[in-house]
N, C-alpha and C positions, 0 to 999 in steps of 0.2 A: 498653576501648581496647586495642588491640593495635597494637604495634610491630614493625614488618619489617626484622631487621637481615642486610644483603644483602652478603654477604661478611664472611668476618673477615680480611683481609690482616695486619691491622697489631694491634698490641697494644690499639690506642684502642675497637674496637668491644666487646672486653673489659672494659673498664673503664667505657664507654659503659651497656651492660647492667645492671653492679654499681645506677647509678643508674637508669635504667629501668625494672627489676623493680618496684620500688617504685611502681610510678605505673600496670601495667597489664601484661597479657600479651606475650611476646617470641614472636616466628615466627623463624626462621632460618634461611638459607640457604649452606652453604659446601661445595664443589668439594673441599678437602683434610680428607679424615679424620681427622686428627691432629689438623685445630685446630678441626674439629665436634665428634670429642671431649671436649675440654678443654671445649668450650664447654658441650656437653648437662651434663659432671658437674658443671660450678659451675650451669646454670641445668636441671636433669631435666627442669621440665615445660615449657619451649619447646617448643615445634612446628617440628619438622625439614619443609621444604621438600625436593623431590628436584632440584628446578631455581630460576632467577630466577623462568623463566615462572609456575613455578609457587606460590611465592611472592609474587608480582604477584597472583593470579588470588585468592588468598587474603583481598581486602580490606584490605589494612593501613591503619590512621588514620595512620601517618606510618615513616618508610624509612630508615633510616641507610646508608648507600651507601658498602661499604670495600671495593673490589677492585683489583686491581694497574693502575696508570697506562693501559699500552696497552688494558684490559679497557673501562675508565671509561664512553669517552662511550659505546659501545654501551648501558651497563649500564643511564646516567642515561637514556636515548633510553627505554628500556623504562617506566625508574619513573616519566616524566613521563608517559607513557602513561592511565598511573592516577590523577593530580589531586592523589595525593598528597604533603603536605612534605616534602619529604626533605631530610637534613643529609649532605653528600658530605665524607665525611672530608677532611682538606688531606694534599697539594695535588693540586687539579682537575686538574692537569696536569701533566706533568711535558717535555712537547717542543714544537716546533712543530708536526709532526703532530697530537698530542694536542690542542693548542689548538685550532689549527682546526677540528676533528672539533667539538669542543665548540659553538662560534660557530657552524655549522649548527642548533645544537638550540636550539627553543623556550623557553630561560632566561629566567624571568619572577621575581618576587616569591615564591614558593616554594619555591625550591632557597638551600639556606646551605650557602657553605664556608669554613671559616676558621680560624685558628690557634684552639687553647683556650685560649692567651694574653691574647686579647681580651677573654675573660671573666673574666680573676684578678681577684678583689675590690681590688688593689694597682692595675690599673692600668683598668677597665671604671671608666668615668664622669671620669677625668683628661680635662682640655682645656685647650687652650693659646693662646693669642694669634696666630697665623701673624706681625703685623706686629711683633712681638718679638721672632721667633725669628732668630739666625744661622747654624742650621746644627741640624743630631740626628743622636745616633748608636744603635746597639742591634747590644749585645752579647749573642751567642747562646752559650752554653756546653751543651754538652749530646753526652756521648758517642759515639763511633760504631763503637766495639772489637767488638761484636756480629756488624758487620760485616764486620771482618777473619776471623774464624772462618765466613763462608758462611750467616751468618743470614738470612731473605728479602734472598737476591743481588740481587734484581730495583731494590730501589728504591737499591742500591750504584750500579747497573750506569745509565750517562748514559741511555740512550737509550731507557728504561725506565723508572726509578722518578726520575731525576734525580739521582742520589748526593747526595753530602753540602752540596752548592752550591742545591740544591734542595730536599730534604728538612730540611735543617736551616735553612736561611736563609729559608727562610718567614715561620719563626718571627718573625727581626727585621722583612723587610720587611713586613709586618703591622701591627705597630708601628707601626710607623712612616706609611704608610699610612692605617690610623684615627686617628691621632693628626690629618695633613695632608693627607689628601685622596688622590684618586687620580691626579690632573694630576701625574702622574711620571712620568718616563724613565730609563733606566740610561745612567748616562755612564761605566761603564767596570766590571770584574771580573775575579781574578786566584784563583788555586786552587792549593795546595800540598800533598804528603804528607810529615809532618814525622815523623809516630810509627808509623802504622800502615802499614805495607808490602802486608799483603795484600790491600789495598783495592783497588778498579775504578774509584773516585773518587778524592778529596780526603779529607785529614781536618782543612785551615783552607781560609777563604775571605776575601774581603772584595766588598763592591761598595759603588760609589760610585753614588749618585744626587742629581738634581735633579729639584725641581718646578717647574713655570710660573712659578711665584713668584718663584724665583730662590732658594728656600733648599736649600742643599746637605743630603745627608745618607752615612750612610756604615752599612753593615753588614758586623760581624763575625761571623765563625763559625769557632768553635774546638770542633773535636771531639775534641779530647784532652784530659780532662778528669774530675777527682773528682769534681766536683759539676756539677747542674742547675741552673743559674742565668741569668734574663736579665735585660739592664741596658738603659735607653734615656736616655741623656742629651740632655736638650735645651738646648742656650747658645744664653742670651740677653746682651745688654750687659749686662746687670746682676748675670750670673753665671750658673751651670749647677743646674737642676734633675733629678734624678735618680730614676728610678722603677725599684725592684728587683722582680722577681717570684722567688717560692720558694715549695720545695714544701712549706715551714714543719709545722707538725706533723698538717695534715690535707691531702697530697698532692689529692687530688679538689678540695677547695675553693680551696686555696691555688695553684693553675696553671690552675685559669678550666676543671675539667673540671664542674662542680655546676652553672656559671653557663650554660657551653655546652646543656649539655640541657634547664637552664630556660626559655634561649631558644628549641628546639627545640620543647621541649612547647606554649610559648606560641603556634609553628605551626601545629601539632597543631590548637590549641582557634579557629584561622582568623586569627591573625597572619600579617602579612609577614614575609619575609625580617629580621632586625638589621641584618643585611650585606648592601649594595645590592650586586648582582650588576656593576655599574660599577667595586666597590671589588675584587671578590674577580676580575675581569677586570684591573683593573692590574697586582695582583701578582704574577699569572701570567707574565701579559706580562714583568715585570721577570724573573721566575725565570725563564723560557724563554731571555730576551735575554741572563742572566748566563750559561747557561750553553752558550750559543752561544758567547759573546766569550771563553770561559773553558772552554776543551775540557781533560776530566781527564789529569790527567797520565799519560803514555806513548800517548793514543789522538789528539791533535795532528797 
């Protein structure tokens, strides 16, 4: 088996691989030398690609797909080309341009994108009642100080990678999300810099949503922060249930990264998508919508 992983943008297709190795051959493809490097000395006998195309042409049984936001839907446009699974790191999108592009392209049962959230052994297999619920919330804790210092600016920068309103709020609205369905809308989103100044974005958020239902929900995002932690609270009459996710003592397993490429593989071997491309289409939509209503501060 061999894996085509197409782009390393983000630190995920790194840690993606860690687990992949293990299950088959890795092809690779990446535009920046410094993080090809990094990559060929933890994995030597990959096979360096000089281009997509030419990674594409290579055969791959399945595609992990990490390149910077505006790069994206041309990229997917290519890997759908080939038949192949592919896992499109989050998030698919980060504008409405971006989205759009996307919604031209053939997205069927083969393409997954989605938080690795979804997969922590804490919260992959919870379900909940809708006719119960009052309301959910999901708190996203998870740094962004990297950013202040000019670490890939891109996904800081709105109009690109989505800054901290998008690239971190994912995470919750996800949550939330596969908890309820994707029959949601944003009713409203608000974005602040509290701590990091040399940010392009935000480093807190919130957004407020509603489903058809009528059940409200609300997500946090605080990027200023010791620790990695996400929270989803769901009240009911009868009081609040709580689901914590941490990176507990085996980070890969414990944040849904082990679960994510099980489900990936299980593509691979001619599974559908986990993630109906209906759900990972909502909450695009909501991250697009929030971060429209919610322009970073000073760019207003």
């Amino acid at each position: 088996m061999r894996i085509a992983l197409a782009g390393l943008a983000t630190s995920h297709p790194y840690t993606d691989a860690h687990t992949l190795s293990k299950h088959g051959e890795l092809a690779v493809w990446e535009p920046d030398q410094e993080r090809l490097r990094r990559f060929t000395d933890e994995h030597p006998g990959a096979h360096v690609a000089p281009s997509l195309e030419a990674l594409m042409q290579s055969g791959p049984d399945g595609v992990v797909l990490t390149v910077p936001n505006p790069r994206a839907p041309a990229a997917l446009a290519r890997v759908l080309e080939t038949g192949a699974p592919v896992f499109m790191n989050k998030p698919a999108a980060a504008s409405r341009e971006q989205l759009d592009a996307l919604d031209r392209l053939p997205i069927g049962d083969r393409v997954m994108s989605a938080s690795v959230l979804r997969f922590a052994p804490s919260f992959a297999g919870v379900t909940v009642d809708p006719a119960e619920v009052l309301a959910v919330r999901a708190t996203v804790r998870h740094d962004v100080g990297m950013w202040a210092n000019g670490y890939n600016a891109w996904q800081d920068t709105p109009g690109q990678g989505g800054g901290t309103m998008v690239t971190m709020g994912v995470h919750g609205v996800e949550l939330l999300v596969a908890l309820l369905g994707p029959d949601v809308r944003l009713a409203g989103a608000a974005g602040a810099v509290r701590h990091y100044e040399g940010l392009r974005s935000e480093d807190t958020g919130v957004m407020a949503l509603r489903w058809g239902s009528g059940i409200t929900g609300t997500v946090e995002i605080l990027g200023v922060s010791e620790q990695e932690r996400y929270t989803v609270t769901v009240h009911t009459r009868a009081g609040d249930r709580e689901i914590v996710i941490e990176a507990g003592d085996d980070p890969l397993k414990g944040l849904g990264y082990e679960g994510t490429i099980e489900a990936f593989l299980a593509m691979v071997a001619g599974a559908p998508s986990p993630v109906p491309w209906e759900q990972t289409r909502a909450i695009l939509e909501i991250l697009v919508s929030a971060r429209e209503a919610a322009p970073a501060p000073g760019t207003a």
